[in-house]
N, C-alpha and C positions, 0 to 999 in steps of 0.2 A: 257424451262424457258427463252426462250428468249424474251428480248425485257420487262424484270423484272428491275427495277433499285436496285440497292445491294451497301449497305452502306459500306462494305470493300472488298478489294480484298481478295479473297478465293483461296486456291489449287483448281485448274479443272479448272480457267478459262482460255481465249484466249485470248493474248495481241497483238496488234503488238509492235513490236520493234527492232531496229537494222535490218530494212530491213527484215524483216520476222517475221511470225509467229509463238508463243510460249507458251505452256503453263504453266500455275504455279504448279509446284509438290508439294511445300512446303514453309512455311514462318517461320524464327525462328529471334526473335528478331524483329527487321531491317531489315534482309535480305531474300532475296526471291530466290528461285530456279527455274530455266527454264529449259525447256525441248523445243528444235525447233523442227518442222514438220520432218527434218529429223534425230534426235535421241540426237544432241549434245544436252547437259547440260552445263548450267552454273551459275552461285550465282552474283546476283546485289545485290547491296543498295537499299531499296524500294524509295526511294528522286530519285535517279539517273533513275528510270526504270521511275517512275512517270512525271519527268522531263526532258524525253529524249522526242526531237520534233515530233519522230511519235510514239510518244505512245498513244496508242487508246484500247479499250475494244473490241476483234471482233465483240460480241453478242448485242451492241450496249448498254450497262450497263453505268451506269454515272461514273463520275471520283471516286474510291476508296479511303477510309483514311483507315488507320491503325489502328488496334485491339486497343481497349482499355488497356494497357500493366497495365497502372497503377492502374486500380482495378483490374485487374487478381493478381498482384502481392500480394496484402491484402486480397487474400481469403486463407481458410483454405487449409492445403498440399491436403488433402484427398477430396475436392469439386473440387479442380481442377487436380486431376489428374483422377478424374470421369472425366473431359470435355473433357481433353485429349484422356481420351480412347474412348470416344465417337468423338471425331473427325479422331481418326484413322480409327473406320470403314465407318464414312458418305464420307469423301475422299477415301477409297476404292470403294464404291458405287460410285462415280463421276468419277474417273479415272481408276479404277479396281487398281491402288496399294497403301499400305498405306503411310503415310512421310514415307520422309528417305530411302527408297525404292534405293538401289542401282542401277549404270547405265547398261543396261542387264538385269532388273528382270522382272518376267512375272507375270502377272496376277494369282493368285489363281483359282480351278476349281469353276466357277459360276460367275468371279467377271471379264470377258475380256470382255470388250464394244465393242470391235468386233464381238461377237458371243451374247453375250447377251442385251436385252435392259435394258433401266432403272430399268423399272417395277420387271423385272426378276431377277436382282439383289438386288433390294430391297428387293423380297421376299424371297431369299437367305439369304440376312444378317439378317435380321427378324426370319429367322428359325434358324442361327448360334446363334442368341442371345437369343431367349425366350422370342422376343417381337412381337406385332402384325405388321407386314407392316405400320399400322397407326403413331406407335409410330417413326420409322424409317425415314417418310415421313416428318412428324416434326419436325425432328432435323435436316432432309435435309436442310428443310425452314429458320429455327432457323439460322443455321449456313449460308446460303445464302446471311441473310442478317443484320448477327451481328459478323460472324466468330466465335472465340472459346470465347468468352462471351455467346454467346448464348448460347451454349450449359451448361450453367454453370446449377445448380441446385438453382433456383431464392427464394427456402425457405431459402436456407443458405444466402444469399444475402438479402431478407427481414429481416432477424435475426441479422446482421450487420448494418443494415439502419436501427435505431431507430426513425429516424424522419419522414418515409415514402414519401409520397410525397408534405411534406409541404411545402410550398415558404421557401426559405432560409433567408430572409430577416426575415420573421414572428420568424422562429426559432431562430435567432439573436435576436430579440430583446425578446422574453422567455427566454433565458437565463440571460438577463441582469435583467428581472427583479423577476428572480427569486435569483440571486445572492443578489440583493437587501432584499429579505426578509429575512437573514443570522441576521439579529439584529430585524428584525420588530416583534412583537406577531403574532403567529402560525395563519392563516387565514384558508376558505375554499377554493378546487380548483376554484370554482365558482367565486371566490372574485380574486381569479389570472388572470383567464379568461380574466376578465374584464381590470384588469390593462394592460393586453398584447393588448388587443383590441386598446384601449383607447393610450398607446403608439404608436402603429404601426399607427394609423391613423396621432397624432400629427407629426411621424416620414414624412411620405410619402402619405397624406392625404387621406379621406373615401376614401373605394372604390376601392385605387389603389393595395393594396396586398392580395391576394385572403385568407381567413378562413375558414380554414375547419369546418366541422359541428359539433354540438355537441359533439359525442361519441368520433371523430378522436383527437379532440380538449383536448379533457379527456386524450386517449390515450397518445398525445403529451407530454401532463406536465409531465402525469405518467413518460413517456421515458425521458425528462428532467432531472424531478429532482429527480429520483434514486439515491439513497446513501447519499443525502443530507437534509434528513430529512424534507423538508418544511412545510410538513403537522402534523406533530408530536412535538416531546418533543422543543421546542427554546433553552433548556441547552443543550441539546445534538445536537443541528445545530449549534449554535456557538461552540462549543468543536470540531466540525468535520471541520468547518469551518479553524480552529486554527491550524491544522497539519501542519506541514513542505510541499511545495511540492516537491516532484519528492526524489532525496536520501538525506537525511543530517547527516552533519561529528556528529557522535555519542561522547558523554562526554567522555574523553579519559584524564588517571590519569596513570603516572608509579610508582608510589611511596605512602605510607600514608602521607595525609598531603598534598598534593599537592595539591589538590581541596578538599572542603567541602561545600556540597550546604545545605541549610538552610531555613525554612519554619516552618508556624504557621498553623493549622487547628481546628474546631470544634473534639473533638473525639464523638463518635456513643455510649456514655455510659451516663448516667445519674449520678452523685456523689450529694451528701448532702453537702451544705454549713455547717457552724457551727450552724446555725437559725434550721440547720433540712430541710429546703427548696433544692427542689432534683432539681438541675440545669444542663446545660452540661458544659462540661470543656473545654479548650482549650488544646491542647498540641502542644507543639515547639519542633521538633526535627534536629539535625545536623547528617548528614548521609558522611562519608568518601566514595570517587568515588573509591579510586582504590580499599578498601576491603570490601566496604558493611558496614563497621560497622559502628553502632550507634553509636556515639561518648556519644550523652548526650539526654536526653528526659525530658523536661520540664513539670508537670500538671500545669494548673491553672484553677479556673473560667471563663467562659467565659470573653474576654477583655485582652489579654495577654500586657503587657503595657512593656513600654522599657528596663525595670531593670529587667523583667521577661528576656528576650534574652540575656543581657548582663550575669544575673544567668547561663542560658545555656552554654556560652563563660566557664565560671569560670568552670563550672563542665567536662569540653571537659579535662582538662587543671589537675586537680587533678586523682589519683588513686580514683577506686568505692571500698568504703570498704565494707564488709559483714556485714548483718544484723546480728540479734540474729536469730535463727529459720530455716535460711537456711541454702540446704547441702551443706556438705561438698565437692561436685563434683564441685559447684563451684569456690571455691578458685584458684586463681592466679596459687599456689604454683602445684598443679593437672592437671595443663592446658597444651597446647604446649608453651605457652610463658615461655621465658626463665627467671624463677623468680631467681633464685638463683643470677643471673648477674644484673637485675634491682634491686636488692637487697640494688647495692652500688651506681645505682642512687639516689636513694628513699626510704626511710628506710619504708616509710606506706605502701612500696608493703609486707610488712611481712602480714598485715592483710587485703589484698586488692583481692576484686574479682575478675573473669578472665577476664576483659574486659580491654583492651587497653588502654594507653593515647596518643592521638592521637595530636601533635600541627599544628594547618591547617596554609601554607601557603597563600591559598586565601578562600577565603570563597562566596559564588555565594548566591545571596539574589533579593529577589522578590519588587519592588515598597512597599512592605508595608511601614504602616507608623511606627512601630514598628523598624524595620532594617535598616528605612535612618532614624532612631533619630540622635538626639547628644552622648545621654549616649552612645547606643551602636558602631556607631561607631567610639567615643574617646575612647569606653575599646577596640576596636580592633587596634586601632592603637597605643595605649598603650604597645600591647602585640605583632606589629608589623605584625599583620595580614593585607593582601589585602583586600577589599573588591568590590566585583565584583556584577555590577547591570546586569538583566536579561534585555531583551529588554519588554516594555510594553504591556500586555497583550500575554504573550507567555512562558506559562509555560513550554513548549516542551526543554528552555533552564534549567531548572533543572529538568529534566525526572525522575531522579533516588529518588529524596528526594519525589515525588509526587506517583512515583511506591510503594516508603516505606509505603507512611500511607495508601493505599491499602492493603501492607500484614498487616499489624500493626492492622487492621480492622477486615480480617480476619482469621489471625491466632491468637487476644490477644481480640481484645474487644467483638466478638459475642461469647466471652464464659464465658463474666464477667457477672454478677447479673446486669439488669436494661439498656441491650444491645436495643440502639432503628431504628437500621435498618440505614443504609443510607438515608434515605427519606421516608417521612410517609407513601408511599403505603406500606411500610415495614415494620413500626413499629406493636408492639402486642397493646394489650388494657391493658390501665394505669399499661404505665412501668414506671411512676415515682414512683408508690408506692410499685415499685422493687427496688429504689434503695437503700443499704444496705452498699455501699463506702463512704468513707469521701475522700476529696481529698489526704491528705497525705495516709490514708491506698492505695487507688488507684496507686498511686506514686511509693508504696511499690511495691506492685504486679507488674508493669510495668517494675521495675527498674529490678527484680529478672527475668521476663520473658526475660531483652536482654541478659543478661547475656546468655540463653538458644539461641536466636537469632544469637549468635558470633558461636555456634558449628554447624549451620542448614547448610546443603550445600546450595551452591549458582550458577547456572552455569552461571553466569557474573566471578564469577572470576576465571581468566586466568590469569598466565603470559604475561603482555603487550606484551615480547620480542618472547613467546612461544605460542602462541594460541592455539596450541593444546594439551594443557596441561591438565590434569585433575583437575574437578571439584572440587572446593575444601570448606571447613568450612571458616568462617570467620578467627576466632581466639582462642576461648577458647573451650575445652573438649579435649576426645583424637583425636587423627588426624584421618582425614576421608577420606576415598581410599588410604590411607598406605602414605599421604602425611606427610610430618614434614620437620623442619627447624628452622632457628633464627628467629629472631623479631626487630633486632637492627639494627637503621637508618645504612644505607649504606652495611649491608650484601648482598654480590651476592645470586640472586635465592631464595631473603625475597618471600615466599608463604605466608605470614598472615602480619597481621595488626603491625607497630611499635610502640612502647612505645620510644613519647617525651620527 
C-alpha cells in the first residue's frame, strides 16, 4: 500500500518522530499510541505528534487529519459500535493486535506479520468472521482512507442525511420558502419547485448553485417538509405551525379560582331558532385550571354578542339549581361537597346541583371581540376579577379551555339529535332536518350533562404540591379512587373544586 495517499492517520502506520521510528497501535480521542522499533510505548497528543519538526509518514502518505469525531458522535450506539468492531479486527489484520492491546501481547495464531502475510491473514480473518476475503479487503481500503468513518454502515448515515447530496445553499433557501407557504393556499410540489429555483438564482445568480434533477428534487421537498404539511390541509399547517417550540411552562393553578380561561366556539349540533329554522349555536364556556371544572356553559345562536359573556360571568358566580325531571344523584346535598357547611353560606345550596361556585381570580381570554368589550370587561372589574389577554394568534396560551370543547364534542354533542361532524367531510346527509333541539331545550341537556362532567375522572388533576397523587373526579358524585375531602377556600389537601 505504499505510496497510497490516506486522508487520516490509521493504527499500523509508520511515523517518524522523536528521533525514530514508530508505529501507531491505537487512536482514542486526540490521542495516539506509539510503539518504537524497539518495543517502548508511549500516548501523544495527535497536534503535538503532528507538529513535532520531524514528523514525516515513513510510507511516504500525505499529512493526516483526524477522524471525523463529530459525525461519529451523532450516529446511533449500535452503527457505531458495528464500526468499532469492525475496526478491531482490520487493525488486527494490519498489525497482528487489536487496540488496546497490552505492552507484551503477542499476536493471535494466524494474525503475526512475522510469520504470515497480508493475504493470509486476511483470509484468516475472513474465515473467523463469515465473510469473503473480498468483504475484509474493503474495509481494509475503507478504513485506510477514512479511518473509523469508513467503516461505519453508510445506509444508516443515508437515513440521517435527509438532504443527500444537495448544495447547502439550495437547501437553505427550500427551506425558507417552504416556511413561507405556512399562510399561503396549499400549492403543487411542482409550483414549489419553481419558487426555490427562481429564489436560488435571484439569491446567487443562474447557474451558480447546482439542481438536482427531477426525482432528487421531488425527493428533497418530500425530506423538507415532513411534518409540515405543505402540500395538504392550510388549517392544519398553520395549527402545526402555531406550537410552542422546544418545552413550554404548562398552565399551572394551585387553587380554584386562580385562573379561569374563557372562550366562544361554533358547537357541532344543529338547534331550531324559534322561526323552526335549524341553525348552529354558539356556546361560551369558562373552564377552572386547577379542577377542570366547568364553571358555566353558555348556548346561543350563532353571534355570541357581549351581554351573552358577561351572562356566563353572572352564572360562574350563582349556585346551578336543579331542574324538574332530574336525578336525584345529582344534588349538592349527595355529592362530596360539603353541603351541610355551604348551607350557611348560601341558603340556595339547599336546592342546588352538584356543581361548584367557583369565583375566578383572573380570567385568560382570547382577542375576541366579544371578551375586550366594555360590558364585559366593566362586569369583571365590577366583581373585581383580572383579566388576562392571550398573546395574538396563540391559542396554545389557553390549551386547557380549547382541550374542553374537544371533550365537550365528543363526549356531549355526537350523541345529541342533528350532530354535524367537525367539518363537512363529516357531516351525514341533511342533518338539519334532524334537528329536533330548541336552544333552551339544548341548554338543558348541556347544563345536566356537566353536572355528570364534575364526577368523570381527570388525570390533569394532581395535587399541585403532590404530583403523584391519584387521579381524581372533578367535584360532584361519590369520590373516585377512595379519594374525599373539604371544598372550602383555604383547607389543606382541598382534592376538588371550592365553593366562592
Amino acid at each position: 500500500m505504499g505510496g497510497q495517499a490516506r486522508a487520516v492517520l490509521r493504527p499500523g502506520d509508520w511515523v517518524s518522530f522523536d528521533g525514530g521510528e514508530h508505529q501507531v497501535l491505537a487512536m482514542a480521542g486526540t490521542s495516539v499510541r506509539l510503539r518504537s522499533v524497539d518495543g517502548a510505548e508511549q500516548v501523544v497528543l495527535a497536534s503535538y505528534l503532528m507538529g513535532a519538526a520531524d514528523f514525516a509518514v515513513v510510507d511516504g502518505t500525505s499529512v493526516p487529519q483526524l477522524e471525523p469525531f463529530g459525525l461519529l458522535d451523532g450516529l446511533p450506539e449500535d452503527v457505531l459500535a458495528e464500526a468499532q468492531g469492525w475496526e478491531r479486527h482490520v487493525v488486527e489484520v494490519e498489525t497482528g493486535l487489536a487496540p488496546g492491546a497490552g505492552p507484551g501481547a503477542t499476536p493471535r495464531p494466524g494474525h503475526d506479520p512475522a510469520v504470515f502475510t497480508v493475504a493470509q491473514r486476511t483470509e484468516v480473518k475472513a474465515g473467523e468472521l463469515g465473510v469473503s476475503a473480498r468483504t475484509v479487503e474493503r474495509m481494509r481500503a475503507r478504513y485506510a482512507q477514512q479511518g473509523l468513518w469508513g467503516l461505519v454502515d453508510r445506509r444508516a448515515v443515508r437515513a440521517r442525511e435527509a438532504t443527500g447530496r444537495a448544495d447547502s445553499r439550495l437547501v437553505a433557501v427550500a427551506r425558507q420558502v417552504i416556511e413561507a407557504e405556512t399562510h399561503a393556499s396549499t400549492g403543487t410540489r411542482g409550483r414549489l419547485i419553481r419558487r426555490v429555483v427562481k429564489a436560488v438564482e435571484d439569491a446567487y445568480g443562474p447557474g451558480v448553485v447546482p439542481v438536482p434533477g427531477r426525482s432528487a428534487f421531488y425527493k428533497l421537498v418530500d425530506a423538507l417538509s415532513t411534518g409540515r404539511h405543505t402540500f395538504s390541509s392550510a388549517v392544519t399547517r398553520r395549527q402545526t405551525a402555531n406550537r410552542p417550540d422546544g418545552p413550554f411552562t404548562v398552565t399551572f393553578a394551585a387553587r380554584p379560582g386562580e385562573q379561569v380561561q374563557i372562550d366562544s366556539t361554533p358547537i357541532d349540533v344543529m338547534v331550531l331558532l324559534d322561526s323552526g329554522m335549524p341553525v348552529r349555536a354558539d356556546l361560551t364556556i369558562a373552564v377552572d385550571v386547577a379542577t377542570r371544572t366547568i364553571c358555566a356553559a353558555v348556548l346561543r345562536p350563532v353571534g355570541t354578542k357581549a351581554v351573552d359573556a358577561a351572562l356566563l360571568l353572572a352564572r360562574m358566580l350563582v349556585p346551578e339549581p336543579m331542574r324538574p325531571g332530574w336525578s336525584s344523584a345529582l344534588r349538592m346535598s349527595v355529592s362530596r361537597l360539603p353541603h351541610a357547611r355551604l348551607l350557611d353560606v348560601d341558603a340556595r345550596m339547599e336546592s342546588a346541583a352538584a356543581k361548584p361556585v367557583i369565583v375566578p381570580d383572573t380570567i385568560v381570554i382570547d382577542g375576541g371581540q366579544v371578551f375586550v368589550s366594555d360590558t364585559f370587561t366593566r362586569a369583571c372589574a365590577r366583581l373585581g376579577v383580572s383579566v388576562q389577554n392571550c398573546r395574538p394568534g396563540t391559542p396554545t396560551d389557553k390549551g386547557i379551555v380549547e382541550a374542553t370543547f374537544d371533550a365537550i364534542n365528543t363526549l356531549f354533542c355526537q350523541h345529541v339529535a342533528a350532530y354535524t361532524g367537525s367539518n363537512t367531510q363529516l357531516r351525514g346527509d341533511r342533518v338539519d332536518a334532524q334537528a329536533a333541539w330548541t336552544v333552551r331545550d339544548l341548554q338543558d341537556l348541556l347544563d345536566e350533562w356537566l353536572l355528570l362532567w364534575q364526577a368523570r375522572p381527570h388525570d390533569a388533576l394532581r395535587d399541585p404540591y403532590f404530583p403523584p397523587a391519584v387521579v381524581r373526579a372533578t367535584t360532584a358524585g361519590p369520590p373516585v379512587g377512595g379519594v374525599s375531602g373539604s371544598c372550602l377556600p383555604g383547607d389543606p389537601g382541598t382534592p376538588t373544586a371550592a365553593c366562592g
